[in-house]
C-alpha positions as CSV (number, residue, x, y, z in Angstrom):
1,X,0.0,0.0,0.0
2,X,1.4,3.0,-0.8
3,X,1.8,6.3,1.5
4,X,-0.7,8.4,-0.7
5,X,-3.5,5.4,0.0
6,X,-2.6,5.2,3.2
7,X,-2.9,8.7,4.3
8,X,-6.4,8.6,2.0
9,X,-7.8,5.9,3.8
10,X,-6.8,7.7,7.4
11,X,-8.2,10.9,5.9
12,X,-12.0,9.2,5.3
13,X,-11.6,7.3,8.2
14,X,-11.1,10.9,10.7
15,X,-13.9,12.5,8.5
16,X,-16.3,9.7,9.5
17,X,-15.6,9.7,13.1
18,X,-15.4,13.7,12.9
19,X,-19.0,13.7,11.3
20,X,-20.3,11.3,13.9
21,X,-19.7,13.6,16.6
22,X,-21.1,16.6,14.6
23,X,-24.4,14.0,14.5
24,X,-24.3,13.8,17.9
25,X,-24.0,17.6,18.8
26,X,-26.2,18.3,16.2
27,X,-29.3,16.2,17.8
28,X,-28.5,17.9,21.1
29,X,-29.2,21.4,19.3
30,X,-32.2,20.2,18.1
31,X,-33.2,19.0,22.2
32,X,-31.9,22.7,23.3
33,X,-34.3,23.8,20.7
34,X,-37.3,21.7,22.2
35,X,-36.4,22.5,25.5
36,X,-36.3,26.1,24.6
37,X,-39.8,26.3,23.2
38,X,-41.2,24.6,25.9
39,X,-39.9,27.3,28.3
40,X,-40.6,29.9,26.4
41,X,-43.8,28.9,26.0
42,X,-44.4,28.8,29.5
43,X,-42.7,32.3,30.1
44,X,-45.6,33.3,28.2
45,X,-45.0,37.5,27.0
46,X,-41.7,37.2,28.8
47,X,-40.0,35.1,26.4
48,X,-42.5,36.5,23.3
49,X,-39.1,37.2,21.0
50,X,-37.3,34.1,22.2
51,X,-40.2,31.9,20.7
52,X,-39.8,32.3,16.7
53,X,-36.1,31.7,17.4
54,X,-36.6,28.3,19.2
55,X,-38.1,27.7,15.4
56,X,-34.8,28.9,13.9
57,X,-32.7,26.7,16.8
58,X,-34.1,24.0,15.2
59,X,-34.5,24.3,11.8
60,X,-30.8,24.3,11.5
61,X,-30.2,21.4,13.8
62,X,-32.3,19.5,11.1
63,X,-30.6,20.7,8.3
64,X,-27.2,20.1,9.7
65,X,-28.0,16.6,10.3
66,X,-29.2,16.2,6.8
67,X,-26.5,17.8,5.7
68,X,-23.8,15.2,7.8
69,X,-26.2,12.4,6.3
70,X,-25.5,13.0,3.1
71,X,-21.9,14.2,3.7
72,X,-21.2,10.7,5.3
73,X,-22.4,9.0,2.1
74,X,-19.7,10.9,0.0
75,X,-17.2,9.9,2.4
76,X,-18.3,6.0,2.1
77,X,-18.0,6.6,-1.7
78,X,-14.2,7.8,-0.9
79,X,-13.4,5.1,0.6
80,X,-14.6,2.8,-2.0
81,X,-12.8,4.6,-4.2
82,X,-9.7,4.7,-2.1
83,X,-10.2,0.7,-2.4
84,X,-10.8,0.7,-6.1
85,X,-7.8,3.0,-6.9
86,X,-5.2,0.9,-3.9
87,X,-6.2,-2.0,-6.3
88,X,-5.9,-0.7,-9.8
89,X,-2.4,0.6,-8.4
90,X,-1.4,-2.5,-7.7
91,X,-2.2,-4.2,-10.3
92,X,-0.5,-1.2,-12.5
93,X,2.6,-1.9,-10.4
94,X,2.8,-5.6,-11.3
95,X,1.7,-5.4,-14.9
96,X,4.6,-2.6,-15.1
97,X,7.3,-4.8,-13.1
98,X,5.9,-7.8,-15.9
99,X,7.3,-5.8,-18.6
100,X,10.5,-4.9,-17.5
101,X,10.9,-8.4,-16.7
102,X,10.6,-9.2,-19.7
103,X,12.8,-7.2,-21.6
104,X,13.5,-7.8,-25.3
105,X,11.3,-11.0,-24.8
106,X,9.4,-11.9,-28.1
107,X,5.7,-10.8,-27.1
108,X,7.5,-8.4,-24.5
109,X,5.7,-5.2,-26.5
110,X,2.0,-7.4,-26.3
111,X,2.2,-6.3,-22.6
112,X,2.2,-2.3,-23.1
113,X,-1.2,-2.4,-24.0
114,X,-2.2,-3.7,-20.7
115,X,0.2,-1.3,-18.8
116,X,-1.5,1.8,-20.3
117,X,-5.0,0.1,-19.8
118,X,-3.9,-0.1,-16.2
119,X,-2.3,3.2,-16.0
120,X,-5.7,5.1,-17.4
121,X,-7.8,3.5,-15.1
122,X,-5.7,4.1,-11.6
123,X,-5.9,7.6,-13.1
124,X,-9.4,7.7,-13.6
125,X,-9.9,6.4,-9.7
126,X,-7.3,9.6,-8.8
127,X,-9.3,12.3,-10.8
128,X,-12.6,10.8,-9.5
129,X,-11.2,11.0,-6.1
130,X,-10.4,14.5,-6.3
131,X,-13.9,16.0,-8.0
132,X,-15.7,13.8,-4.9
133,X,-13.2,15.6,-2.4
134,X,-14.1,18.8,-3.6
135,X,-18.0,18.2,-4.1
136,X,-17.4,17.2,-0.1
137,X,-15.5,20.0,0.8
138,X,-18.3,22.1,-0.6
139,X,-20.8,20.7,1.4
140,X,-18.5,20.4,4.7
141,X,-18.6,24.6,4.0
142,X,-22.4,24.5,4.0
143,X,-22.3,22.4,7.5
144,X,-19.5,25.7,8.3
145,X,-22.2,27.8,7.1
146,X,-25.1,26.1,9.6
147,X,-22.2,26.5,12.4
148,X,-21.8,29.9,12.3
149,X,-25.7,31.1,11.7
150,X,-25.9,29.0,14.9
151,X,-23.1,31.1,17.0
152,X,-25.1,34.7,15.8
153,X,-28.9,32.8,16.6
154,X,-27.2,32.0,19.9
155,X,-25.8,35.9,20.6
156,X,-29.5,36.8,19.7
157,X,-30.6,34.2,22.2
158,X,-29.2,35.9,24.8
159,X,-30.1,39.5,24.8
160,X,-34.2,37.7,23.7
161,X,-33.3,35.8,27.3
162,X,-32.2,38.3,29.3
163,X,-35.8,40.4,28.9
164,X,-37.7,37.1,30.1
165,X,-37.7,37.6,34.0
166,X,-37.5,34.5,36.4
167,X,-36.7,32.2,32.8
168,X,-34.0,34.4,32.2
169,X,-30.9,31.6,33.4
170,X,-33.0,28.7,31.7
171,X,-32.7,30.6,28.6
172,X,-29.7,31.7,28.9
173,X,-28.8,27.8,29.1
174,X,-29.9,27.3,26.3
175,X,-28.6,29.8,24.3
176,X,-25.1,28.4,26.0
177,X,-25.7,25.2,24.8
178,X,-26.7,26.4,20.9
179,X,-23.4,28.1,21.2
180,X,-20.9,25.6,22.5
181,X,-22.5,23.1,20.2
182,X,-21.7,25.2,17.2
183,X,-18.9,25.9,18.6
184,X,-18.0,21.9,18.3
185,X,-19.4,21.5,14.9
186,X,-17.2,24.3,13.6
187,X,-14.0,22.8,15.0
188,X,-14.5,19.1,14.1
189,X,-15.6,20.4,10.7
190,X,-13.1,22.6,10.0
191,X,-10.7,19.4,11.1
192,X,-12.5,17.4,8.4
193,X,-11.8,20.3,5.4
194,X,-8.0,20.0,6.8
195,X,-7.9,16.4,5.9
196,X,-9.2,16.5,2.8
197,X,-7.8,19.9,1.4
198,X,-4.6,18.2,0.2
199,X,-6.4,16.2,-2.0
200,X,-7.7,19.1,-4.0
201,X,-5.0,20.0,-5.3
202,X,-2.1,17.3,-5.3
């Protein structure tokens, strides 16, 4: 196996476990959001502007987790093609070792066909690899995107909270919570755009 699959099959493997944990977090946004209606609906007029944003809260854990959904499908077709390409390499590799075995052999040209044949397709899986990475690192920026409309519905959160009396530290909560949670998705997606950048380009 060589070092470029290696590090390829490391890279889908931390993006899977990264976007498991920004599944998690994501579900307990959308619990903060439940918890935060039913509060505010029970502060009544006290928590009047922190009610359409309970709406927002979750809307965007929902679309985040659709979002990972489909992100995590993208990554299981890297790794299939991380598979497909390790093996196409390899058999390049031998076919290519085959013919300089052979040498001035009598049929030793009959074996450049299958060389190039070889060669085309382990180059195919590489260029296919590299237009999935970037259609993934698109949508990890969308999940970015989510993150940070998260971190400003949070800031809102607060100053909504701290007009809603006696529910004021319940609020507040949960605007804490919205906030350290997008907080986490940024981070472990912003890891995930990391590990996959260098295939962009290389």
């Amino acid at each position: 196996m060589t070092n470029q699959t290696k590090s390829q099959f490391i890279a889908v493997a931390s993006i899977t476990s990264e976007l498991s944990a920004v599944m998690v977090v994501a579900k307990e946004i959308s619990l903060a959001a439940a918890n935060a209606k039913a509060i505010a609906f029970r502060a009544g007029d006290k928590a009047k502007g922190f009610q359409p944003i309970t709406d927002f809260i979750n809307e965007l854990a929902k679309e985040t987790i659709e979002l990972v959904t489909n992100i995590n499908i993208y990554a299981l077709v890297l790794y299939r093609l991380t598979v497909d390409e390790f093996q196409k390499t390899a058999a390049y590799n031998k076919f290519e070792l085959a013919t300089k075995m052979a040498g001035d052999a009598t049929y030793a040209k009959s074996m450049q066909e299958p060389v190039n044949q070889a060669k085309l397709s382990m180059q195919d899986c590489q260029r296919q690899f590299k237009r999935d990475v970037s259609q993934l690192l698109g949508q990890l920026e969308a999940v970015m995107h989510h993150a940070r409309a998260a971190r400003v519905i949070a800031a809102n959160s607060r100053i909504e909270a701290s007009q809603a009396g006696e529910y004021l530290q319940s609020l507040q909560a949960v605007a804490e919570s919205v906030d350290k949670a997008a907080h986490t998705i940024h981070d472990n997606v912003q890891r995930c755009r990391i590990a996959l950048s260098i295939y962009r380009n290389s």
